[in-house]
N, C-alpha and C positions, 0 to 999 in steps of 0.2 A: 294635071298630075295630082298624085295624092299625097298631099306631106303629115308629121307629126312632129310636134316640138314637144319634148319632154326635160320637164326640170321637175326639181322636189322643196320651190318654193311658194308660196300663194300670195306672198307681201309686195306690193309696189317697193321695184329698186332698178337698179342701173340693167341690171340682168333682165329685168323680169319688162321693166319698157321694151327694151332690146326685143326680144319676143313678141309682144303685143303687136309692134308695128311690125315685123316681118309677116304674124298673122295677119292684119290688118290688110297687106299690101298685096299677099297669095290671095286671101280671098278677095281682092280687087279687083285682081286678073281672070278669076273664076276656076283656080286650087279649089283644090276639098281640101280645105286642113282643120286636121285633129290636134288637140293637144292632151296631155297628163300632165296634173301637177294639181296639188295636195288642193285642199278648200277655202278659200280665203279671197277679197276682194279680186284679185287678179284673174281667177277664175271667172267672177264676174264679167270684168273687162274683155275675156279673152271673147266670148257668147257675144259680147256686144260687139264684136268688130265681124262675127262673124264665124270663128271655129265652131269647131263640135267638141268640148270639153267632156274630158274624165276626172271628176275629182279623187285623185287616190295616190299617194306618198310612199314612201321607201320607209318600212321600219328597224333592215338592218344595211350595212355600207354594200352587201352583194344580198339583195334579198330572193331567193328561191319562188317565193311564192306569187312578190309583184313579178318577177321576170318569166310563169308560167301564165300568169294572166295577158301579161304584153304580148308573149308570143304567139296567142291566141285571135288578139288584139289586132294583131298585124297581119295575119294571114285570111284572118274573114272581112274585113277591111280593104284587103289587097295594097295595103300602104308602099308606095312606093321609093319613099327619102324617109329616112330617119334621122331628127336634127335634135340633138341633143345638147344641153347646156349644164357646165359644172360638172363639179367630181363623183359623186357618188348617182346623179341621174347617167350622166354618160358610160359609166363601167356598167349600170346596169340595162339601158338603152341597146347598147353596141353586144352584149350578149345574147337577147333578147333578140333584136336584127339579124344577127348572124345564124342564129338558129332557127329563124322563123323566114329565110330565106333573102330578106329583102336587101336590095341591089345598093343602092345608098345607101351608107350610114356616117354621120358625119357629128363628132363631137367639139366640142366646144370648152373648155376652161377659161373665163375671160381675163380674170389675172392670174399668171402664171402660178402653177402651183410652190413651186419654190419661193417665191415673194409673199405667200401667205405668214401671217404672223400668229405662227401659233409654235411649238415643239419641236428642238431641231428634228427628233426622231421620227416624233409624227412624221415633219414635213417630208423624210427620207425615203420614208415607206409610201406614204402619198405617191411619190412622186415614179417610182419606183414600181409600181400597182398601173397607174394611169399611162405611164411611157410602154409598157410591157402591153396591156388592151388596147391603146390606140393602133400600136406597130402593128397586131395579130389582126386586131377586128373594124377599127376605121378604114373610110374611102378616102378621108380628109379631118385632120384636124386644123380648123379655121386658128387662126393669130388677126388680131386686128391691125396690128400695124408690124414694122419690119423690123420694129426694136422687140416685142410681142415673141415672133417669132425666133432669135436667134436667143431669146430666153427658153425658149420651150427645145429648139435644138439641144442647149445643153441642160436639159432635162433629159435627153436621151429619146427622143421623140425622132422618126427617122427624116430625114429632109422631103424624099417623095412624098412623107404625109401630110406635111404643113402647106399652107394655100395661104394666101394674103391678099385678100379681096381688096379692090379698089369699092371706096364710098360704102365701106361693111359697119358704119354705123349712120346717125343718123338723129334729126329733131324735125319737130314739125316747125319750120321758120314761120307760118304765117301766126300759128296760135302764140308766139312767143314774141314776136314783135309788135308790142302794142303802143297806141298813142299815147302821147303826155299825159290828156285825162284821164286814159281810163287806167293807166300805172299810178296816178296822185289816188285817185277813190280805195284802188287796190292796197296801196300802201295805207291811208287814211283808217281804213276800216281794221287793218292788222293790226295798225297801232293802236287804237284804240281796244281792238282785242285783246294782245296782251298787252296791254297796259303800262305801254313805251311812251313817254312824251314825244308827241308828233314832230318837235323842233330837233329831235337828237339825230346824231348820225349813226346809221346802223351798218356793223360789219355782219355778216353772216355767212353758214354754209347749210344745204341740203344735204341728206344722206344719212346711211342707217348706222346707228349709231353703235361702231366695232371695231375691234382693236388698229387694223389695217385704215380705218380713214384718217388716224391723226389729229381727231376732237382733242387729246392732252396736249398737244403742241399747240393748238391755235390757243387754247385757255391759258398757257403759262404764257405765251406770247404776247395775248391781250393784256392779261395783269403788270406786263413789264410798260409793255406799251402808253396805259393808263398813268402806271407809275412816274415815268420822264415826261409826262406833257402837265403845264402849268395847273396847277391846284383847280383855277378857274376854268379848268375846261376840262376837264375828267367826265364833270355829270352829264356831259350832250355828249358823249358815246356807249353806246350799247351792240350786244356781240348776241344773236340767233343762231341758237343750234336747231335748225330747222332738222326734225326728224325722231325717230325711237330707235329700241331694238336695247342688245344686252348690255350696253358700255352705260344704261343712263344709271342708276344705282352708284358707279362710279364717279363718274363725270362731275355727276348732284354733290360728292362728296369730296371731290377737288375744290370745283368752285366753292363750297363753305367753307374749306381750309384758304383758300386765296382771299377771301372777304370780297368774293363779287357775287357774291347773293343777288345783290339790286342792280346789279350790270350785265347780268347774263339769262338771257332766257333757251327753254330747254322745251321743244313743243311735245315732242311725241308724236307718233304716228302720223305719218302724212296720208294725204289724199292724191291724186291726180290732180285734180282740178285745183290743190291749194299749195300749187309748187310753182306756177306763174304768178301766184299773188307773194309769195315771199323774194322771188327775183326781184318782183316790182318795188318790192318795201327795203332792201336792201340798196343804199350806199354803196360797197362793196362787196364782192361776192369772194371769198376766201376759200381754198380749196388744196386741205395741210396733209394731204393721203401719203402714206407710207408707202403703198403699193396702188397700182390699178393696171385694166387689161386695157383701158379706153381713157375713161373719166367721163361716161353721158352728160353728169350735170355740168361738168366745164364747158361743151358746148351749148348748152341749155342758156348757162349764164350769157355767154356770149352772143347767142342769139338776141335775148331779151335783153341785150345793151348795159347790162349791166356791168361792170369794171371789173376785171380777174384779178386775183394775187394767188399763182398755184407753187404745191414743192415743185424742185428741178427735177422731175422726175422726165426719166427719157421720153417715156410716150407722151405724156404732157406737152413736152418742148416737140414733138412730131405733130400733134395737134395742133395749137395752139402759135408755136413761132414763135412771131417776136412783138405778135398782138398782148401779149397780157402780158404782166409782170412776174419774176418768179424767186422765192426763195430755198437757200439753201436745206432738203429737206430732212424734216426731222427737228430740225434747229429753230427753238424757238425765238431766241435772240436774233436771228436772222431775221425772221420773220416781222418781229416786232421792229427792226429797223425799217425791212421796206414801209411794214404800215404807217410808220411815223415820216416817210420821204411824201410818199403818197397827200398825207394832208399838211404836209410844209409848203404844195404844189409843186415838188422836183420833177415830177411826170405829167409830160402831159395825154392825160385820163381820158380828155375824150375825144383824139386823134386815134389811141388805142383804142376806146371802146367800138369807133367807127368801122377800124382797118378787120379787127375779131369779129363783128356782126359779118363784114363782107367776106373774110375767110368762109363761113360755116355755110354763108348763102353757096359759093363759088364750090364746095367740098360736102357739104354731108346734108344736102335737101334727102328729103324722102322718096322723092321722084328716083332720084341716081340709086339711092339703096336700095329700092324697090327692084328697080330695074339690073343694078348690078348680081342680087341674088335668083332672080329668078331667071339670068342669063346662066350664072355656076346651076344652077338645079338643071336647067333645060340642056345644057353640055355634059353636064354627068350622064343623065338617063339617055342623053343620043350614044354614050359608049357600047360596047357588046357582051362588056363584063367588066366590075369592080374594080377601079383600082388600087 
């Protein structure tokens, strides 16, 4: 078969893994898959697993001129699934498809557009735009989980259109489960990179750094956190914001108003390859999101055995269970309690760390994700016409 995965971001992020391995997995099975999406490492990564990249982006929210190029695109190609991810790649993807004939067209928004944190108004129209193109021009709008879904029903999304894949995410458990030494060298060489005392205990999170993940709430949580533990033990904790993007300008200027300048570090830009080496450096893996359609790194963390603290966020607790720990979200005080249960020893951490590794083995291998979408791709195209 011939697929296309089309988004309009080029950064390594929860979205943009998600892709990679679906690419990765079609062409495993010997798919032709294409992809679009703007220039930037990912683009890279997409070549190295295997697609046939187009580097080219969306300059307006319905752009005329990418969506005379795609349709173009699509018919001398003879594409035959159109898989689209997020709001502004999808309205213009499912246009695009539907005019250029093709049989499949299936979009994707992975946190609900209403849970987005931006303008009630925006969000209105958002929301409102995307329910209206899904109903007309989707075969399927995918939901990751069945809390996902009955968010995006009342967004006005029609029930035929929503699908809820078993095993529709995923990690690679072998690259993520590493041995004692090569997790101590891993951490060893972080810490000495930035330049954490090797003895400290590190809480930290992954992810890009935006209104929706909740970076102000871990920060006021850690500053409380620090505050009620004995004077002599403040200095052997330290808090990683593993990642970049538009919230760090901000974040940089919280943390100097809380005086954790020398307790907080702030990486920037992640890599692929240097998102196992901060699980491994990481103590605790904290994960304070406001919103998510999944949460890839909570299984990530989980995988590579590292210890959870997430908000209660529903999909979360559909994840995850009754393996990790979770507080009330949003709340920093909340949060800063459990952190403080945690190293009192009131949990035991690595009963949970064990039972969470064995969820993600038992639920979201690659093999099952693999397999479970290119079972949905192969059952679409056996149809006689679009649903």
């Amino acid at each position: 078969m011939k697929i296309i995965y089309i988004l309009n971001s080029g950064d390594f992020g929860g979205m943009e893994k998600h892709v990679l391995d679906l690419c990765r997995g079609m062409a495993g099975l010997g798919h032709e898959v294409f992809v679009w999406c703007p220039a930037g490492d990912m683009a890279v990564s997409f070549e190295e697993v295997g697609a046939k990249v187009t580097r080219i982006g969306m300059r307006f929210d319905i752009d005329p001129i990418y969506i005379h190029r795609l349709i173009s695109f699509l018919k001398v190609n003879n594409i035959e699934i159109v898989h689209a991810h997020e709001l502004k790649a999808s309205v213009n993807a499912l246009i695009a498809g539907k005019l250029a004939g093709v049989k499949i067209r299936i979009s994707h928004t992975h946190t609900p557009i209403s849970e987005w944190q931006i303008p009630g108004w925006k969000k209105r129209l958002n929301v409102a735009v995307y329910s209206k193109m899904v109903n007309l021009l989707a075969t399927y709008e995918i939901a990751l989980t069945q809390s996902r879904k009955q968010i995006k029903l009342g967004e006005g999304i029609k029930e035929e259109k929503l699908i809820v894949l078993e095993n529709a995410n995923a990690v690679n458990i072998s690259s993520l489960s590493l041995g004692s030494n090569i997790k101590a060298q891993y951490r060893q060489g972080m810490l000495a990179k930035l330049e954490i005392d090797h003895s400290s205990m590190v809480w930290g999170c992954v992810g890009r750094l935006s209104s929706e993940k909740g970076h102000e709430v871990l920060l006021e949580a850690f500053e409380l956190f620090l505050r009620k533990l004995p004077e002599d033990q403040r200095a052997s904790h330290h808090l990683i914001l593993a990642g970049g993007g538009p919230l760090k300008d901000k974040l940089t200027k919280i943390i100097e108003k809380l005086n954790l300048d020398k307790k907080v570090t702030i990486t920037g830009k992640l890599s692929a390859n240097d998102v196992i080496k901060y699980y491994s450096t990481f103590n605790y893996f904290v994960h304070p999101s406001l919103a998510e359609g999944f949460g890839l790194v909570l299984i990530e963390a989980m995988a590579a055995g590292t210890p959870v603290i997430a908000s209660d966020l529903e999909v979360f607790k559909e994840v995850g269970r009754d393996t990790i720990l979770y507080f009330k979200t949003g709340q920093a005080e909340d949060l800063s309690r459990v952190m403080q249960e945690v190293v009192s020893g009131q949990h035991d951490v690595i009963r949970l760390t064990r039972l969470a590794h064995k969820r993600v083995v038992d639920n979201y291998s690659l093999d099952k994700f693999v397999e479970s979408y290119n079972r949905f791709y192969t059952e679409l195209l056996s149809q006689t016409s679009p649903v």
